[in-house]
PyMOL Python script that loads the backbone (N, CA, C, O; Angstrom):
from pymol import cmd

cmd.read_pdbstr("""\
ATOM      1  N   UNK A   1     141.128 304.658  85.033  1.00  0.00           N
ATOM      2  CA  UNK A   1     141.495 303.274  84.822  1.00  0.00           C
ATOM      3  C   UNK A   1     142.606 303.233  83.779  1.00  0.00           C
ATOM      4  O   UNK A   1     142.662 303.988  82.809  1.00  0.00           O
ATOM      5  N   UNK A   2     143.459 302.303  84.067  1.00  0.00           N
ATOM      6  CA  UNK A   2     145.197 302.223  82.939  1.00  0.00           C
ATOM      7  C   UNK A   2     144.325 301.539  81.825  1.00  0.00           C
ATOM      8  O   UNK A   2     143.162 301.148  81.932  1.00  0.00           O
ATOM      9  N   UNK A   3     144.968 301.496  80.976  1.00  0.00           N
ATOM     10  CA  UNK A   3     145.183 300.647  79.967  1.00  0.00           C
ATOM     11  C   UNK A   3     145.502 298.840  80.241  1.00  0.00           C
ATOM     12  O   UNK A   3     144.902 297.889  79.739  1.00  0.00           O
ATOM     13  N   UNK A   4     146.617 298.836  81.177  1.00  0.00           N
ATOM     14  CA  UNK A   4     146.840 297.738  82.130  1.00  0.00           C
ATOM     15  C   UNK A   4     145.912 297.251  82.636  1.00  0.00           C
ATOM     16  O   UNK A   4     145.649 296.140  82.176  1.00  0.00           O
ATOM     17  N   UNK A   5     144.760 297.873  84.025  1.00  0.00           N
ATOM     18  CA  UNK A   5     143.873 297.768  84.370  1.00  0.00           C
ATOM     19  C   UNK A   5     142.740 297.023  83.355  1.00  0.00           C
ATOM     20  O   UNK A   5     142.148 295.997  83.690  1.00  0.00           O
ATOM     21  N   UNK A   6     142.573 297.584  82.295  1.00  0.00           N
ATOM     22  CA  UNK A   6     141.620 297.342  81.328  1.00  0.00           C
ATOM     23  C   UNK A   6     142.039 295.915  80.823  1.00  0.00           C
ATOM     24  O   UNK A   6     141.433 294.857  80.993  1.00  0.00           O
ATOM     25  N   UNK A   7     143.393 296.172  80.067  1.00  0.00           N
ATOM     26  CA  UNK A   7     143.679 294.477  79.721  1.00  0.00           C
ATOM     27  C   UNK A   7     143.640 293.216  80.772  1.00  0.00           C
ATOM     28  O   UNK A   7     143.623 292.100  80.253  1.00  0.00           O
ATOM     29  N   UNK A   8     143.624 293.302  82.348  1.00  0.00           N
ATOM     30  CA  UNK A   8     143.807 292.494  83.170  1.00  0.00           C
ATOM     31  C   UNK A   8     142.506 291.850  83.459  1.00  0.00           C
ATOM     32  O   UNK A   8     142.276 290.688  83.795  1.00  0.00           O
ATOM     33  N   UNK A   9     141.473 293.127  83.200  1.00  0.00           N
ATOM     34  CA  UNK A   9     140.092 292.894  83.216  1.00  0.00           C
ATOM     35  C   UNK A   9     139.600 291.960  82.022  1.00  0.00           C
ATOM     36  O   UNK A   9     139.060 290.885  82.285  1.00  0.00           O
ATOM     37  N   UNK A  10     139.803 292.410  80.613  1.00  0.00           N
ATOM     38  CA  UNK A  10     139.525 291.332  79.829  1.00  0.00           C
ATOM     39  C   UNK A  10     139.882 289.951  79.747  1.00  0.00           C
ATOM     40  O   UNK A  10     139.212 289.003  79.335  1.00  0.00           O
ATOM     41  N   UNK A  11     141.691 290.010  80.458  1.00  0.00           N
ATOM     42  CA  UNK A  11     141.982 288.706  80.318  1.00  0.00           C
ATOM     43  C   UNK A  11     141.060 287.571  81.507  1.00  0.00           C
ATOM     44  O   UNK A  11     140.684 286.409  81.351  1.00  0.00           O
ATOM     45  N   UNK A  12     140.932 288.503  82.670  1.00  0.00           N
ATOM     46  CA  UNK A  12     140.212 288.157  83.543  1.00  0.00           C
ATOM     47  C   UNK A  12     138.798 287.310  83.270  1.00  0.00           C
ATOM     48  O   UNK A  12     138.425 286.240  83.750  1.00  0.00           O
ATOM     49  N   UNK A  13     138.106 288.277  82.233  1.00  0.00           N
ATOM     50  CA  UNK A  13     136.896 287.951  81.919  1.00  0.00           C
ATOM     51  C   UNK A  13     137.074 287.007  80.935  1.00  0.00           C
ATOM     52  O   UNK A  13     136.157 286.209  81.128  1.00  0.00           O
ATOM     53  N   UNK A  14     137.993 286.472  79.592  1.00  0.00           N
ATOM     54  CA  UNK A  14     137.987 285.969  78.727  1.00  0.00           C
ATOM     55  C   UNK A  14     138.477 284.254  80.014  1.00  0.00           C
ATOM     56  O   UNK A  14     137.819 283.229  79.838  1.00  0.00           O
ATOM     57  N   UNK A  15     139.215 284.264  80.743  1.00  0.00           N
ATOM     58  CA  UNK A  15     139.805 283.275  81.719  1.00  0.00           C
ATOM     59  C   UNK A  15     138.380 282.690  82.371  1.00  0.00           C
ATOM     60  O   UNK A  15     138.260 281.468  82.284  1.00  0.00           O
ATOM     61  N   UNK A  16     137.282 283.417  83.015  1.00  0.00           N
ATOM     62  CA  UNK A  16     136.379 283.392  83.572  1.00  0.00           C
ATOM     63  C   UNK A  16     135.238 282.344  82.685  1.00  0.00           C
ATOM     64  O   UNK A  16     134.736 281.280  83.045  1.00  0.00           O
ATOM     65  N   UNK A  17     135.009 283.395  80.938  1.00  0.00           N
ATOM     66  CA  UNK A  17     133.900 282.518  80.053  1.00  0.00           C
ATOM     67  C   UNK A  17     134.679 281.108  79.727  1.00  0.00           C
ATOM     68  O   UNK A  17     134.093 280.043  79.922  1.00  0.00           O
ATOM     69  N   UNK A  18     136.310 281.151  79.116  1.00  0.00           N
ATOM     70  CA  UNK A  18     137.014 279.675  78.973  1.00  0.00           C
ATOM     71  C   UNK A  18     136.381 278.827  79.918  1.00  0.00           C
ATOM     72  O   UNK A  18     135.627 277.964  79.469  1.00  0.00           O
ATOM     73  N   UNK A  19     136.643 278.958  81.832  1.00  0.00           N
ATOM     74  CA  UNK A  19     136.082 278.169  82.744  1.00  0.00           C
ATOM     75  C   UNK A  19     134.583 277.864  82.376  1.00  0.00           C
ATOM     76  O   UNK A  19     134.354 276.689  82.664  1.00  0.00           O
ATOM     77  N   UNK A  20     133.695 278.364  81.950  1.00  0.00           N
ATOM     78  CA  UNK A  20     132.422 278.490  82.043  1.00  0.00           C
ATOM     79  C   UNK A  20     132.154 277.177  80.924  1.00  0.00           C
ATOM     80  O   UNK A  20     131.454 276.178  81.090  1.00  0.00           O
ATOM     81  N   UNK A  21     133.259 277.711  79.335  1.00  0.00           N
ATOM     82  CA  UNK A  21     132.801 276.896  78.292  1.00  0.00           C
ATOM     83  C   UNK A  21     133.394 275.594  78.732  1.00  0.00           C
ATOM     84  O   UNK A  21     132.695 274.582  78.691  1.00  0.00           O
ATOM     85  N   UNK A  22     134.471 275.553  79.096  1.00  0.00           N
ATOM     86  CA  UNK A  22     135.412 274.698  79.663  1.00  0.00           C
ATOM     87  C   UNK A  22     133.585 273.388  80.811  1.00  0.00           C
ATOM     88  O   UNK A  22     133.147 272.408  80.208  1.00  0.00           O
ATOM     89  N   UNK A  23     133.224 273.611  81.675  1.00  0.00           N
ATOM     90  CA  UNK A  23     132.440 273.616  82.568  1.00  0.00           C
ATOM     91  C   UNK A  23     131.201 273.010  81.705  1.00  0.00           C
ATOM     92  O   UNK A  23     130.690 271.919  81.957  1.00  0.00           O
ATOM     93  N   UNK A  24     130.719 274.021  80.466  1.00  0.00           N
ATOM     94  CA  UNK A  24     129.814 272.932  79.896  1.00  0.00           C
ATOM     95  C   UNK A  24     129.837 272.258  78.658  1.00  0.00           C
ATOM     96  O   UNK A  24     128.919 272.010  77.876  1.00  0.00           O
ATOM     97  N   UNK A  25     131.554 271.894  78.594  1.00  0.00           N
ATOM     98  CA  UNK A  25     132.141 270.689  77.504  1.00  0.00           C
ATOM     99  C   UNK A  25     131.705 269.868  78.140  1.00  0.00           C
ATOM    100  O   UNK A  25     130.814 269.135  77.711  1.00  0.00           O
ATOM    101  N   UNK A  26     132.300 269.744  79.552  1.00  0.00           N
ATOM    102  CA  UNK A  26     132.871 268.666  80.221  1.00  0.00           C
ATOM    103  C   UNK A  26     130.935 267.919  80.780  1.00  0.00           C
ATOM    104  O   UNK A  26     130.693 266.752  81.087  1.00  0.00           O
ATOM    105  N   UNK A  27     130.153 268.831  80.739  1.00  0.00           N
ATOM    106  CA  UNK A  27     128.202 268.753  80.556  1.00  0.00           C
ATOM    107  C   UNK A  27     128.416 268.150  79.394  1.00  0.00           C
ATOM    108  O   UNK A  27     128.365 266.935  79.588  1.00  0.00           O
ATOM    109  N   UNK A  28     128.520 268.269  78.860  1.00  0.00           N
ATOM    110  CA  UNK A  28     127.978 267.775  77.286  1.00  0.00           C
ATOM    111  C   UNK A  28     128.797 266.398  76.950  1.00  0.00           C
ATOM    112  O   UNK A  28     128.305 265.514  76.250  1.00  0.00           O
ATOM    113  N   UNK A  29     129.830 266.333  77.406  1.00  0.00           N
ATOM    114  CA  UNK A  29     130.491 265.011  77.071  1.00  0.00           C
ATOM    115  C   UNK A  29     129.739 264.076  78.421  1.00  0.00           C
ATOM    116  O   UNK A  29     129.095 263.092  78.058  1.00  0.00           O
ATOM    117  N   UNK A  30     129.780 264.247  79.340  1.00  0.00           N
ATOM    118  CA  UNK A  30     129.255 263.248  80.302  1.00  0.00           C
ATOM    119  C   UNK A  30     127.370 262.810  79.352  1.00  0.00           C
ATOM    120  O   UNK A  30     126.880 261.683  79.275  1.00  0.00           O
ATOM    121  N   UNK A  31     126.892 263.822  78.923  1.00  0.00           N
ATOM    122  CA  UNK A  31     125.470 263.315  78.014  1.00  0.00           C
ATOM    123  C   UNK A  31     126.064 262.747  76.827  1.00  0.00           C
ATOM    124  O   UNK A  31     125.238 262.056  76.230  1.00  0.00           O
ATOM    125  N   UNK A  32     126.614 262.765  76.553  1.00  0.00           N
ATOM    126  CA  UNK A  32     126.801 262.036  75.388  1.00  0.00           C
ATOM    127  C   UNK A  32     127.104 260.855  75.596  1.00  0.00           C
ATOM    128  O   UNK A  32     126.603 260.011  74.853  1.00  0.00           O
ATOM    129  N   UNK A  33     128.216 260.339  76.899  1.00  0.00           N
ATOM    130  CA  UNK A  33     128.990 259.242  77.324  1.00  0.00           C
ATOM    131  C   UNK A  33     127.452 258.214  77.689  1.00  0.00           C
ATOM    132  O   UNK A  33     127.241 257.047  77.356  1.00  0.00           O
ATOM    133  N   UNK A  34     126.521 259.202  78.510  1.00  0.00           N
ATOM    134  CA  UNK A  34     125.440 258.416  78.822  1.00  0.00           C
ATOM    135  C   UNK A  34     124.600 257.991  77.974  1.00  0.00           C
ATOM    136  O   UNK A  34     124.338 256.788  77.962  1.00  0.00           O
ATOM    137  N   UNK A  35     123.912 258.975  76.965  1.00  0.00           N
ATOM    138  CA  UNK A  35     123.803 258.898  75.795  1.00  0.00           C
ATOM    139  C   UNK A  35     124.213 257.929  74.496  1.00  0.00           C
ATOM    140  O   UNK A  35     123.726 257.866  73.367  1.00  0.00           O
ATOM    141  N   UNK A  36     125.228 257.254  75.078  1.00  0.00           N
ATOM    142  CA  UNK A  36     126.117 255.910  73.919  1.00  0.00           C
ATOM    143  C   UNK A  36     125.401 254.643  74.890  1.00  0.00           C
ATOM    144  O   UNK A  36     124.792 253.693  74.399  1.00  0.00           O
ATOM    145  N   UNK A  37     125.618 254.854  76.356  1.00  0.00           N
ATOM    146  CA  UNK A  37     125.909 253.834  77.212  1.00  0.00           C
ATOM    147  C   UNK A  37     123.983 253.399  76.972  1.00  0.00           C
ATOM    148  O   UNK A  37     123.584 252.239  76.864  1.00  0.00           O
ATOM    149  N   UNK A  38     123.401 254.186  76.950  1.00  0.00           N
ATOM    150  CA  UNK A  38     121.702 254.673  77.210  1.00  0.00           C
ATOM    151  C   UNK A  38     121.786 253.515  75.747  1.00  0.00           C
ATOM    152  O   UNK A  38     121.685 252.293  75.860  1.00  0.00           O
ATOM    153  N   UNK A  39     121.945 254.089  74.722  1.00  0.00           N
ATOM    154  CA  UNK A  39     121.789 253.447  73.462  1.00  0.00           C
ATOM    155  C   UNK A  39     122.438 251.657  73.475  1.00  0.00           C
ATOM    156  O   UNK A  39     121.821 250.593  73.509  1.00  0.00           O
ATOM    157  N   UNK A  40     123.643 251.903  73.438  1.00  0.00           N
ATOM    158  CA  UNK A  40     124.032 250.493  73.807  1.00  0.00           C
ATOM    159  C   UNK A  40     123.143 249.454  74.638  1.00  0.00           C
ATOM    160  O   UNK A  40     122.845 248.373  74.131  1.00  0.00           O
ATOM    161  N   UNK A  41     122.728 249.800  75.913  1.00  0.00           N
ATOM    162  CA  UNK A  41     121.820 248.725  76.573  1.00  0.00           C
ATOM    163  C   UNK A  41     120.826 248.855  75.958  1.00  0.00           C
ATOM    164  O   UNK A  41     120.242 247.772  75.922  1.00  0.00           O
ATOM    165  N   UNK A  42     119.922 250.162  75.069  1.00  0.00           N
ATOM    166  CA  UNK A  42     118.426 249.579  74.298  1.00  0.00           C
ATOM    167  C   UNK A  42     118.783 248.720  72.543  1.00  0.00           C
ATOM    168  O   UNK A  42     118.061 248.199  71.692  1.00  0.00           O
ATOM    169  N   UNK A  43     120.110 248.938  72.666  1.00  0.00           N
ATOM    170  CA  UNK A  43     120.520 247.669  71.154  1.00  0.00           C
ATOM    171  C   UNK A  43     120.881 246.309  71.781  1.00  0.00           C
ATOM    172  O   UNK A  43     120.837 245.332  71.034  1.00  0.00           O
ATOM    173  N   UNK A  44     121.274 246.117  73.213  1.00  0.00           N
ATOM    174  CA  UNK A  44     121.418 244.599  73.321  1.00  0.00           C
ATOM    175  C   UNK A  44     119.809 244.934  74.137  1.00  0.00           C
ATOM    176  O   UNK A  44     119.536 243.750  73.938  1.00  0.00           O
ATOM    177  N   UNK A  45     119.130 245.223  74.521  1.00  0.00           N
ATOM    178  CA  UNK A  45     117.855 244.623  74.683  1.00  0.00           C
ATOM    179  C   UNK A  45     117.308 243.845  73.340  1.00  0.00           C
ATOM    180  O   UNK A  45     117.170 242.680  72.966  1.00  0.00           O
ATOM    181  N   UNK A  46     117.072 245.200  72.824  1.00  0.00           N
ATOM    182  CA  UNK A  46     116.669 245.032  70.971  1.00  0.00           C
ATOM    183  C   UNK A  46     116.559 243.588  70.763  1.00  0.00           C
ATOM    184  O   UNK A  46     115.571 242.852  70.772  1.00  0.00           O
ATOM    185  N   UNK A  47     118.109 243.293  70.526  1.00  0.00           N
ATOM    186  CA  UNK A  47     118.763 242.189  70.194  1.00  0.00           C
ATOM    187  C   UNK A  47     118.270 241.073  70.577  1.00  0.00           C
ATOM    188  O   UNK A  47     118.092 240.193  69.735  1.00  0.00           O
ATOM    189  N   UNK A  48     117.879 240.820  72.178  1.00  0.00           N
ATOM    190  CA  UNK A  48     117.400 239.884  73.198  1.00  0.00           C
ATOM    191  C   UNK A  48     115.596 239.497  72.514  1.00  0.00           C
ATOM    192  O   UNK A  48     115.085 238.416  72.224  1.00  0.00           O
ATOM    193  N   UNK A  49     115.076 240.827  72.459  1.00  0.00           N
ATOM    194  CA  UNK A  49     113.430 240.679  72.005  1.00  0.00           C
ATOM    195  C   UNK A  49     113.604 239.978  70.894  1.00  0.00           C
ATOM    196  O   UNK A  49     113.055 238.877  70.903  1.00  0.00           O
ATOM    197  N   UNK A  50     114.674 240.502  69.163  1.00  0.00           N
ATOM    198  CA  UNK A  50     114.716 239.988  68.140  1.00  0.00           C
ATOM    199  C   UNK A  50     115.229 238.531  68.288  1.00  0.00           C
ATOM    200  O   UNK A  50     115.227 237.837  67.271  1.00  0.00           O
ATOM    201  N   UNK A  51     115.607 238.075  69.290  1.00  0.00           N
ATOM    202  CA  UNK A  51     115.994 236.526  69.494  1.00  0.00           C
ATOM    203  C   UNK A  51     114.594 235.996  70.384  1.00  0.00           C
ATOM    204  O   UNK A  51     113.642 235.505  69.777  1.00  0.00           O
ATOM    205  N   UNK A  52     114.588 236.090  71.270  1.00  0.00           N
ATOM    206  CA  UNK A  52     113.067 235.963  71.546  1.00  0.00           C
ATOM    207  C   UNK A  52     111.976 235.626  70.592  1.00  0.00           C
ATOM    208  O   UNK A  52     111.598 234.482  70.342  1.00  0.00           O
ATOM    209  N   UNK A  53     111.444 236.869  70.015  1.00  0.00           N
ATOM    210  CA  UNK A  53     110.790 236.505  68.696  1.00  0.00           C
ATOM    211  C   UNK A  53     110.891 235.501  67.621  1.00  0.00           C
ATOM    212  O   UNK A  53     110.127 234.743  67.024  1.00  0.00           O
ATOM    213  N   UNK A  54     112.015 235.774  67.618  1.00  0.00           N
ATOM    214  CA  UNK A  54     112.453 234.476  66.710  1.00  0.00           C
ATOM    215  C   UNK A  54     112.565 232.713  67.113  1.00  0.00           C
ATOM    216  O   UNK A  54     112.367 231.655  66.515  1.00  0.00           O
ATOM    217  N   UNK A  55     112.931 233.068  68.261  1.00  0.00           N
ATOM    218  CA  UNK A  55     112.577 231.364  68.947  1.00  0.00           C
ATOM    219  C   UNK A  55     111.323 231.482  69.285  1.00  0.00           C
ATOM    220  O   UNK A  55     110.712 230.417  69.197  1.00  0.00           O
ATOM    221  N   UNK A  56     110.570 232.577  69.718  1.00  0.00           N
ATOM    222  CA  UNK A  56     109.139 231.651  69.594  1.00  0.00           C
ATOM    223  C   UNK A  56     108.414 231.519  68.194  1.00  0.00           C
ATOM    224  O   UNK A  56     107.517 230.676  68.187  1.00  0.00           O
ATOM    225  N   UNK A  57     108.653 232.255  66.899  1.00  0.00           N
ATOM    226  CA  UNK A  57     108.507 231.526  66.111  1.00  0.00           C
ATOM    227  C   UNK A  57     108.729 230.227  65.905  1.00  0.00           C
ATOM    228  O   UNK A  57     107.861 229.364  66.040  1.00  0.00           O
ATOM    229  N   UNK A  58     110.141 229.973  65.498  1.00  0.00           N
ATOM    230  CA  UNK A  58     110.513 228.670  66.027  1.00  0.00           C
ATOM    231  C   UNK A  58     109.733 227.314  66.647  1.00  0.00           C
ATOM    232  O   UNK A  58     109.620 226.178  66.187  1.00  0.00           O
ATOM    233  N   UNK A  59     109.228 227.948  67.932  1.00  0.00           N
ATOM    234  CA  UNK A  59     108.473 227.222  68.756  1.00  0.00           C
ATOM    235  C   UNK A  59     107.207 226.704  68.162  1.00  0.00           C
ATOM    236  O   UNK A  59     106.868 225.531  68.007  1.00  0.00           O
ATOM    237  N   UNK A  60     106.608 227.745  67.877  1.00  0.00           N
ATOM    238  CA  UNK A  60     105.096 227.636  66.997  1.00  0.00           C
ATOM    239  C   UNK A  60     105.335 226.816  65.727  1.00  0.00           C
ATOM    240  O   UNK A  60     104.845 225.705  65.524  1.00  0.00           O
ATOM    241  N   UNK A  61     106.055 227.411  64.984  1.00  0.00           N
ATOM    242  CA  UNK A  61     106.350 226.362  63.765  1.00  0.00           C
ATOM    243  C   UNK A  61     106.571 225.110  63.978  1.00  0.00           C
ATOM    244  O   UNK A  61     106.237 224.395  63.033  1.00  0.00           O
ATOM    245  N   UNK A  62     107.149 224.416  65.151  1.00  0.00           N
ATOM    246  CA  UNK A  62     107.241 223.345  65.610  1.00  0.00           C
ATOM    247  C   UNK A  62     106.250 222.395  66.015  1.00  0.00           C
ATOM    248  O   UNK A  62     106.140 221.190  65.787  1.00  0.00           O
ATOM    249  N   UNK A  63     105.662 223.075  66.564  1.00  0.00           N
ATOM    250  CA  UNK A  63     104.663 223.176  67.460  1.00  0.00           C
ATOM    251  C   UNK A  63     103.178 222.791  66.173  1.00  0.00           C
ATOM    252  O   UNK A  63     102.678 221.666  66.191  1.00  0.00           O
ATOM    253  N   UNK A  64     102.726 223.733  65.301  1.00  0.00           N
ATOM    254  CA  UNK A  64     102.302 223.387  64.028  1.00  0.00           C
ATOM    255  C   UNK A  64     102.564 222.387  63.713  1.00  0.00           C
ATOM    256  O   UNK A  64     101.578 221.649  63.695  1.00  0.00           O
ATOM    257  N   UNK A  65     103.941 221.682  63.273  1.00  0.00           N
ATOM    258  CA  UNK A  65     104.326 220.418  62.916  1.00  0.00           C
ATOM    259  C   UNK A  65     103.900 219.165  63.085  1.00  0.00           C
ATOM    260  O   UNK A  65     103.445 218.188  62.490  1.00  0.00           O
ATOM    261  N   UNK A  66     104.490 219.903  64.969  1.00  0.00           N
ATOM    262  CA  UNK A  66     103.888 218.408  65.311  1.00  0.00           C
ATOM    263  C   UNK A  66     102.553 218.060  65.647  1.00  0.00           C
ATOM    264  O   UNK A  66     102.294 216.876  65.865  1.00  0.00           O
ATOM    265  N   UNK A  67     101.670 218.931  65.718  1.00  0.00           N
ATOM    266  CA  UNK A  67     100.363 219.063  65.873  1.00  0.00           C
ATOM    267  C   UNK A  67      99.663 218.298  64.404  1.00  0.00           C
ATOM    268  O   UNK A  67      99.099 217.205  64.371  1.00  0.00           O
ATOM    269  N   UNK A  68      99.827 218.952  63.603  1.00  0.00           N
ATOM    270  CA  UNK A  68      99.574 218.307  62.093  1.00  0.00           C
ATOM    271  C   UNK A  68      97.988 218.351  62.159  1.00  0.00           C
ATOM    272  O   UNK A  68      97.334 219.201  61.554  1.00  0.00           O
ATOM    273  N   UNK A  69      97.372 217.250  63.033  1.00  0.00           N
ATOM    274  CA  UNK A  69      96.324 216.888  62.717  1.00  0.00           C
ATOM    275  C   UNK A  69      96.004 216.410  64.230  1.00  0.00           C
ATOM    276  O   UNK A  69      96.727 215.846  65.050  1.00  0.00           O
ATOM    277  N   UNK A  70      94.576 216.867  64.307  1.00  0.00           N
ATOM    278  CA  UNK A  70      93.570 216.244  65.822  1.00  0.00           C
ATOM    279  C   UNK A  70      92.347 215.266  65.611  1.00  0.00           C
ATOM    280  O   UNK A  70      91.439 215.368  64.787  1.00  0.00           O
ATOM    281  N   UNK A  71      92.538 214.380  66.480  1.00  0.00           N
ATOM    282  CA  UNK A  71      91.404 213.650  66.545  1.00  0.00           C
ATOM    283  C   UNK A  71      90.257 214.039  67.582  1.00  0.00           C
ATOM    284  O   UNK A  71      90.439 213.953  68.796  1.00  0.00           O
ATOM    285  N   UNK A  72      89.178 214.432  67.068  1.00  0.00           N
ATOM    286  CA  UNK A  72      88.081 214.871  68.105  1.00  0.00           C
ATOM    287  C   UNK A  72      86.719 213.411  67.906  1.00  0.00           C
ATOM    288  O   UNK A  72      86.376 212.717  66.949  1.00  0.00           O
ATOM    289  N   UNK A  73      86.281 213.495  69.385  1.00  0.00           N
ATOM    290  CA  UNK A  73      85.126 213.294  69.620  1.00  0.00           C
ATOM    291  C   UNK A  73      84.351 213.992  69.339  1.00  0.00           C
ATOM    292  O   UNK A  73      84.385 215.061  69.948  1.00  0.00           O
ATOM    293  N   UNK A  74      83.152 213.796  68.215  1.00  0.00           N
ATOM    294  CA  UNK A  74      82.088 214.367  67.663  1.00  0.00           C
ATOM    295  C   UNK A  74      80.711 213.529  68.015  1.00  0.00           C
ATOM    296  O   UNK A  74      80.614 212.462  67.410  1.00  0.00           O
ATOM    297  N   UNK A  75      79.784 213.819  68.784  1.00  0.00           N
ATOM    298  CA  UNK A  75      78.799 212.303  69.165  1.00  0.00           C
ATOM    299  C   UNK A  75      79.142 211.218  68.844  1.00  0.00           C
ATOM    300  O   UNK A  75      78.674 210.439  68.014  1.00  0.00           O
ATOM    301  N   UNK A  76      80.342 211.119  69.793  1.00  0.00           N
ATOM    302  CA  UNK A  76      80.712 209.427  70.236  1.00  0.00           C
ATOM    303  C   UNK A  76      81.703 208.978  69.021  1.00  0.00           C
ATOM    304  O   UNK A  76      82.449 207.998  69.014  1.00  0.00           O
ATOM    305  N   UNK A  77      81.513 209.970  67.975  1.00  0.00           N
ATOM    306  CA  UNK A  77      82.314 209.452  66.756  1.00  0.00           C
ATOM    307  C   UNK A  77      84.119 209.749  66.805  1.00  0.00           C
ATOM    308  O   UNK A  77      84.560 210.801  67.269  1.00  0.00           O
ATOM    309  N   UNK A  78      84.657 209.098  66.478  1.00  0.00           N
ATOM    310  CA  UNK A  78      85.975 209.929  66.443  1.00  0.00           C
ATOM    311  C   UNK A  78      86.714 210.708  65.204  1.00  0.00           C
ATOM    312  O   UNK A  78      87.254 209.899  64.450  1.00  0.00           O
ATOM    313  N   UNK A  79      86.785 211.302  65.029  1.00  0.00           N
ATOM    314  CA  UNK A  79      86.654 212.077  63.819  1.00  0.00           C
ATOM    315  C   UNK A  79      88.683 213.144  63.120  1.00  0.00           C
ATOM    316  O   UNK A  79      89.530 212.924  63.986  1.00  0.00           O
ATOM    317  N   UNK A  80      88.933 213.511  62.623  1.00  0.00           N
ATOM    318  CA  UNK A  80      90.387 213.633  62.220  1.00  0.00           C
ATOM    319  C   UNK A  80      89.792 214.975  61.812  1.00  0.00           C
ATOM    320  O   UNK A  80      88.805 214.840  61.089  1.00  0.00           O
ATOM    321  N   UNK A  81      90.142 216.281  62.093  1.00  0.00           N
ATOM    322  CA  UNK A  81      90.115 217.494  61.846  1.00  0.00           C
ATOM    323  C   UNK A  81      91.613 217.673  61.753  1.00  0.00           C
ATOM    324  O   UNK A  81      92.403 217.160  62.546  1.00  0.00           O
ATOM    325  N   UNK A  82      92.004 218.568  60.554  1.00  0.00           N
ATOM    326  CA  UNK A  82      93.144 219.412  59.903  1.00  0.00           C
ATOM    327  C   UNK A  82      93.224 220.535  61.050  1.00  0.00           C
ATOM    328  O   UNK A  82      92.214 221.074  61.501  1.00  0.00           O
ATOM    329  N   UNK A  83      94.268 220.773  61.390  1.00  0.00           N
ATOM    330  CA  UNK A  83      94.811 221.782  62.719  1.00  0.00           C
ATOM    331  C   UNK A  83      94.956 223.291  62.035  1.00  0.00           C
ATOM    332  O   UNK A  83      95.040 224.381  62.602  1.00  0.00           O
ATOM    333  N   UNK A  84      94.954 222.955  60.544  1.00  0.00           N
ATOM    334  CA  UNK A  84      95.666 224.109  60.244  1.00  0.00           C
ATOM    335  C   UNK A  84      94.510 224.694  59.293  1.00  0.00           C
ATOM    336  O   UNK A  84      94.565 225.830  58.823  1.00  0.00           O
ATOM    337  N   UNK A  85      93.436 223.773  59.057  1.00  0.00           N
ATOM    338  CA  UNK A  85      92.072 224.076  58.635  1.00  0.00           C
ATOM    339  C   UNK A  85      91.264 224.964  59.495  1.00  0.00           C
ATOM    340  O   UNK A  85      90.786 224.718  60.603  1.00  0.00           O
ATOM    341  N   UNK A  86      91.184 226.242  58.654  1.00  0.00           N
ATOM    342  CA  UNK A  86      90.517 227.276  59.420  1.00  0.00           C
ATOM    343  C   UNK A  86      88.303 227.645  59.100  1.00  0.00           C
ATOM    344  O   UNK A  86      87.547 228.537  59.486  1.00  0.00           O
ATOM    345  N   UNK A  87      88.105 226.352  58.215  1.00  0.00           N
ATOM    346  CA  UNK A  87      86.784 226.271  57.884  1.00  0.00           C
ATOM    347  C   UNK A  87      86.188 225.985  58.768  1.00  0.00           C
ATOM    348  O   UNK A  87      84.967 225.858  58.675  1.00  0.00           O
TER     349      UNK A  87
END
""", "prot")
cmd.dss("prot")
cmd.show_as("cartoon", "prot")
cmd.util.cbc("prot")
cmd.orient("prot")
């Protein structure tokens, strides 16, 4: 085997692993691309639940408000119970 021979072979082989690393950049950037895109839609979900939550707080607090106070029938009596009275 030349000397020639030998170098044509390495360049060969060094051309061959480039394709290979080359091959799983181009792997690793497509996970990552998905990987952002993956993240991005679970931060505007996020976002959607933390608004959610928050208007139905909202709601309830309102809701509390206007509730304030109930009038119940107690044997025939009518009677004013506190809504927010937990005795």
């Amino acid at each position: 085997m030349s000397a020639t021979q030998t170098l044509e072979d390495r360049v060969t082989k060094v051309e061959e692993l480039t394709e290979h690393q080359n091959g799983d950049i181009a792997f690793i950037k497509e996970k990552v691309i998905f990987l952002h895109e993956a993240n991005a839609a679970n931060s505007a979900a996020m976002l959607r639940l933390h608004q959610e939550i928050s208007l139905n707080g909202t709601r309830a607090k309102k809701l509390e408000e206007s509730v304030g106070s109930l009038y119940v029938k107690v044997d025939g009596l009518e009677q004013r119970v506190d809504a927010l009275d937990t005795k």
